[in-house]
N, CA, C and O of each residue as an XYZ file, in Angstrom:
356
protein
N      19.457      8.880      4.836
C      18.194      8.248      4.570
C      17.170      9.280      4.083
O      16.132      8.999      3.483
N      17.545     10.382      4.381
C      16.624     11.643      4.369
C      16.485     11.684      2.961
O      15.478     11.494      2.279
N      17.713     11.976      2.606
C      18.126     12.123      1.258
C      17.459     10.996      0.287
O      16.665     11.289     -0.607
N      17.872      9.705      0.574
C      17.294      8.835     -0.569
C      15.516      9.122     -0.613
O      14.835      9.079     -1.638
N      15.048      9.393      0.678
C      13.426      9.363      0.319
C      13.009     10.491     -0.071
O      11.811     10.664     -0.298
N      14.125     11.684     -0.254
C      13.618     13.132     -0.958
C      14.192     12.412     -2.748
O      13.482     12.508     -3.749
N      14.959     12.042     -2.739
C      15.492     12.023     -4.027
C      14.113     10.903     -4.700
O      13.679     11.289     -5.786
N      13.626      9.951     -4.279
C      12.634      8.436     -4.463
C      11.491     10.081     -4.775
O      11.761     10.747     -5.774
N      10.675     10.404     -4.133
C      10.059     11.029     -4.523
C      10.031     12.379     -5.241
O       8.901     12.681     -5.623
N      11.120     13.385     -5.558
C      11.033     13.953     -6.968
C      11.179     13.122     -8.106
O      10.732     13.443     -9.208
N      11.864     11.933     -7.855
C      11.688     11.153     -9.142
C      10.022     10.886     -9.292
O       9.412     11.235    -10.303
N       9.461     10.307     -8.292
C       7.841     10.185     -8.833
C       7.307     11.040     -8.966
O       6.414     10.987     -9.812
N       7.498     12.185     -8.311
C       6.832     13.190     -8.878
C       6.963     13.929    -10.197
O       6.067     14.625    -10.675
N       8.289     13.697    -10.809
C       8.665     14.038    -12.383
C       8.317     12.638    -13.520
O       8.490     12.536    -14.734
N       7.749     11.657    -12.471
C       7.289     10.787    -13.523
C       5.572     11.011    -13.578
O       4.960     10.795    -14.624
N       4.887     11.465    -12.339
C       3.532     11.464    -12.633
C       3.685     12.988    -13.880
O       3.170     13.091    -14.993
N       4.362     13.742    -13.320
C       4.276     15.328    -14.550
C       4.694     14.586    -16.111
O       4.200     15.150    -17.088
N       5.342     13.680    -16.308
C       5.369     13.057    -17.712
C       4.649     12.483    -17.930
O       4.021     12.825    -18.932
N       4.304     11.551    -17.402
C       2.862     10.829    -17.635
C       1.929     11.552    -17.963
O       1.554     11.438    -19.130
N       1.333     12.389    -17.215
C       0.235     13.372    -17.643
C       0.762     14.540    -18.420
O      -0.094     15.368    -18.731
N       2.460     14.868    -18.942
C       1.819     15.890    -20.321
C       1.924     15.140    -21.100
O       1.305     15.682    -22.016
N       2.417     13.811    -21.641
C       2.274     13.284    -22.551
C       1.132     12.578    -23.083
O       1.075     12.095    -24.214
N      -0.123     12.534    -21.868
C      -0.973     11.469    -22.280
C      -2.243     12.817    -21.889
O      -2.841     12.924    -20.818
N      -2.381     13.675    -23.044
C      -3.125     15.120    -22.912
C      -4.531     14.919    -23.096
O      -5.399     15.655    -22.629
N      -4.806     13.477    -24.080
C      -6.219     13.257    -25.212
C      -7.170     13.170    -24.114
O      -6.924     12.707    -23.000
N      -8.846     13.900    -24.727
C      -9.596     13.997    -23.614
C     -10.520     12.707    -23.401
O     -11.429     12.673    -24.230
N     -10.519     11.838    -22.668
C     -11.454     11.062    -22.213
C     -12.662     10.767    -21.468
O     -12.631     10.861    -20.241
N     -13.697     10.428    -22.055
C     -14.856      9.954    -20.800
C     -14.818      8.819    -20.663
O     -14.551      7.848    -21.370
N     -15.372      9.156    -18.791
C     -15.435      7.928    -17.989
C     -16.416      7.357    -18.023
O     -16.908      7.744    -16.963
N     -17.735      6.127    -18.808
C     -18.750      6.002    -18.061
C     -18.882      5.308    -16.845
O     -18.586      4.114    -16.852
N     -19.174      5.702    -16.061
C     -19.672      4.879    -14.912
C     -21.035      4.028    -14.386
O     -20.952      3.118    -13.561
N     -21.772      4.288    -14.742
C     -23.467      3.753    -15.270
C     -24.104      5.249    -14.283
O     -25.284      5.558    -14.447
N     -23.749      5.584    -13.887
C     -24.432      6.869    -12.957
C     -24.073      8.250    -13.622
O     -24.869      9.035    -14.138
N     -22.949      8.359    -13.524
C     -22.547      9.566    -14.268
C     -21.171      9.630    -15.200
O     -20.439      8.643    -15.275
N     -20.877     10.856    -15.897
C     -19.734     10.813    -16.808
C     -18.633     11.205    -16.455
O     -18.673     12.247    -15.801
N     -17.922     10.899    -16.581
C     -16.768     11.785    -16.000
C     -15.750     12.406    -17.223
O     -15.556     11.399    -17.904
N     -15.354     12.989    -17.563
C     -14.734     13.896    -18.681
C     -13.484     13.972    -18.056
O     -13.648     14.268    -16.872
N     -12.288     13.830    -18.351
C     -11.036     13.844    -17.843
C      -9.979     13.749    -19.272
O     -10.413     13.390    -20.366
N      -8.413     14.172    -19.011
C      -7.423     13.664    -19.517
C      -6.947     12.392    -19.193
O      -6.965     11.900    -18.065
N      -6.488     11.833    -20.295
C      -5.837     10.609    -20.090
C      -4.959     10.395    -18.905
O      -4.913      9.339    -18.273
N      -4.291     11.427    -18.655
C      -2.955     11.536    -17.900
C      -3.365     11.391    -16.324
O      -2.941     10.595    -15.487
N      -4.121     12.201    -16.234
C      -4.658     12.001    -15.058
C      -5.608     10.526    -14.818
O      -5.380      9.721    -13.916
N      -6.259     10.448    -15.425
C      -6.868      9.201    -15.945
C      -5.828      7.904    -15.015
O      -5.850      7.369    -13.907
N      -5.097      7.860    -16.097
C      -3.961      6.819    -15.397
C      -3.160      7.095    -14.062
O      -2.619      6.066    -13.658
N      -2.933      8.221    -13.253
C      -2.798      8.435    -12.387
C      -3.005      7.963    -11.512
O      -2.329      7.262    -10.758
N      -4.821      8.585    -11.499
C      -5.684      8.671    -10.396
C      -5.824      7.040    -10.467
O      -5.459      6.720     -9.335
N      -6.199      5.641    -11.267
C      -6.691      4.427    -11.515
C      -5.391      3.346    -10.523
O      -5.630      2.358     -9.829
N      -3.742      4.155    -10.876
C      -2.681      3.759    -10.229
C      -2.962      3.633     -9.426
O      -3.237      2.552     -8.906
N      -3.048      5.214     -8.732
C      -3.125      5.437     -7.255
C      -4.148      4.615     -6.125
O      -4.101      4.171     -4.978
N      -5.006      4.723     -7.166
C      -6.435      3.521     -6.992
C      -5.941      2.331     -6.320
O      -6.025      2.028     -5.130
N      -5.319      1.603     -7.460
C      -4.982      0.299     -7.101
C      -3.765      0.042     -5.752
O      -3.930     -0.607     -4.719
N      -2.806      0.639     -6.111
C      -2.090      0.817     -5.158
C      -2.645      0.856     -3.296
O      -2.223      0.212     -2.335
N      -3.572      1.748     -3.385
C      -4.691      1.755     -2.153
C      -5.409      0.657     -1.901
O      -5.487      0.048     -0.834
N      -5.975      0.405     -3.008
C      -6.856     -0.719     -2.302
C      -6.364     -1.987     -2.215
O      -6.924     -2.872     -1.568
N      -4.921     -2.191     -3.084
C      -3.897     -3.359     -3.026
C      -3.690     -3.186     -1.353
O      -4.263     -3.958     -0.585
N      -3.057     -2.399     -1.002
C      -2.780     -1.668      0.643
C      -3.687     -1.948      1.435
O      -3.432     -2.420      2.543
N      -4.741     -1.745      1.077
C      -5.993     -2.619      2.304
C      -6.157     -3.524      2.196
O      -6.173     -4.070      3.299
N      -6.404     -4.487      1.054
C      -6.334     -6.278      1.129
C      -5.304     -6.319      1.519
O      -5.490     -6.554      2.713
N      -3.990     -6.239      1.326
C      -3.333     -6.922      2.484
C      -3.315     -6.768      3.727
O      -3.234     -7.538      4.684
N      -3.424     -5.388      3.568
C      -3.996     -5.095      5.694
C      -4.736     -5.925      6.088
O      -4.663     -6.481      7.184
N      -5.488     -6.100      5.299
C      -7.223     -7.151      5.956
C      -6.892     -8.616      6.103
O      -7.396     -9.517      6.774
N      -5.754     -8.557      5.151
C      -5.991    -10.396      4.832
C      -4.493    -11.085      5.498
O      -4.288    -12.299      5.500
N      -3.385     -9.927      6.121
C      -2.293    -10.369      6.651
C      -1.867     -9.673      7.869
O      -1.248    -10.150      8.820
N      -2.207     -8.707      7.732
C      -1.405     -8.079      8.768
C      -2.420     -7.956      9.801
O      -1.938     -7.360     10.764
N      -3.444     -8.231      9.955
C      -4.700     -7.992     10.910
C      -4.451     -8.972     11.499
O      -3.928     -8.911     12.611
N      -4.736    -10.042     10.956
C      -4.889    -11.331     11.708
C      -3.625    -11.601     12.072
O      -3.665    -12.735     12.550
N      -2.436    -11.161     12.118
C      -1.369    -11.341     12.519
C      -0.981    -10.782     13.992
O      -0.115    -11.171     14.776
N      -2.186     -9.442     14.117
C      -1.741     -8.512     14.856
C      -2.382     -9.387     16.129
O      -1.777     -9.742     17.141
N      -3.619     -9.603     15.826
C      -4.658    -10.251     16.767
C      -3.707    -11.737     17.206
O      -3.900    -12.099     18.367
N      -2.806    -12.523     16.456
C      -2.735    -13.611     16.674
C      -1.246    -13.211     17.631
O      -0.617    -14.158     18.102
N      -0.715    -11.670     17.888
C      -0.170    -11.695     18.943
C      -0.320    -11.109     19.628
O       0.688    -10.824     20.275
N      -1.771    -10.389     20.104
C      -2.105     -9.624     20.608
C      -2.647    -11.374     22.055
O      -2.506    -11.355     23.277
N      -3.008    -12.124     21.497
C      -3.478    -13.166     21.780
C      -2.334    -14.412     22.531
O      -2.434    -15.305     23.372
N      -1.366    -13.901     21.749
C      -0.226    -14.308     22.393
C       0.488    -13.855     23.736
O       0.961    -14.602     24.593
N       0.461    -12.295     23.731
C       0.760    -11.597     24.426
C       0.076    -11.767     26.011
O       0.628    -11.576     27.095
N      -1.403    -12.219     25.702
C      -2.135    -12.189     26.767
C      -2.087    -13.860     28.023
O      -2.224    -13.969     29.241
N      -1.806    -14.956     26.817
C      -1.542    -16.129     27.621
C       0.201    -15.953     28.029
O       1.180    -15.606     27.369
N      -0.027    -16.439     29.640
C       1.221    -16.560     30.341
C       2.274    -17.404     29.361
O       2.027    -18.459     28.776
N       3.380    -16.727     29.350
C       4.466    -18.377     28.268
C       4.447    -19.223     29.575
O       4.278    -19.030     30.779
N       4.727    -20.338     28.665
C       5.386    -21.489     29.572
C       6.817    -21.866     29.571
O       7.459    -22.356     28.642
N       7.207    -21.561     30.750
C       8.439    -22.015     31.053
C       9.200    -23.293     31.221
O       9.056    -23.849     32.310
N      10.220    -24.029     30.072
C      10.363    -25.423     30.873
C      11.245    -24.992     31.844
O      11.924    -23.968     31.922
N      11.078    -26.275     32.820
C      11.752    -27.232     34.027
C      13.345    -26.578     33.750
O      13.666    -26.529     32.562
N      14.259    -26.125     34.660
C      15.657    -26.059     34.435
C      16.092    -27.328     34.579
O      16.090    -27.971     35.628
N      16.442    -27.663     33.583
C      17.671    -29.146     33.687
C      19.099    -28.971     34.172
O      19.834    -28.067     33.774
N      19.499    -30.054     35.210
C      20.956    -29.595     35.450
C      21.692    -29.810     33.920
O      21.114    -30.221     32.913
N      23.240    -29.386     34.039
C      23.785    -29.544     32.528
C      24.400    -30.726     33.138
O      24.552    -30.997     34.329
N      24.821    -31.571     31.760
C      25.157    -33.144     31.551
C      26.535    -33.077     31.708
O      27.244    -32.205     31.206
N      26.937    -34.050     32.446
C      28.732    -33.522     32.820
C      29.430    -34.831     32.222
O      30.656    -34.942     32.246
């Protein structure tokens, strides 16, 4: 297992190093506040990485929270046990 998650990440890591030497051209960012001056490469990187993150917190917020609470909530009421029935002969 070790192995597949060393091997999963030199592959991304030899895909972010292609991505950014191939995409060299210099870009600005406006932002309405300030500029930001960057390469493309990084550019697309950093915007990935972006999304990826904040994809990662809406779902935290919007599934896995209320999931946690709805057995955290569970956890706290006694179960109910049915009645033992004799078995039917």
């Amino acid at each position: 297992m070790r192995l597949i998650r060393f091997l999963i990440a030199i592959a991304c890591l030899a895909a972010g190093v292609i991505v950014g030497a191939l995409n060299r051209g210099l870009i600005h960012i406006d932002l309405g506040v300030v500029i930001l001056s960057t390469n493309l490469g990084v550019a697309l990187i950093v915007s990935l990485l972006l999304g990826v993150l904040l994809g990662g917190l809406a779902i935290a917020a919007s599934v896995v929270l209320p999931l946690r609470r709805r057995l955290a909530r569970a956890e706290r009421q006694p179960t109910k046990v049915p009645p033992a029935t004799p078995p039917e002969t």
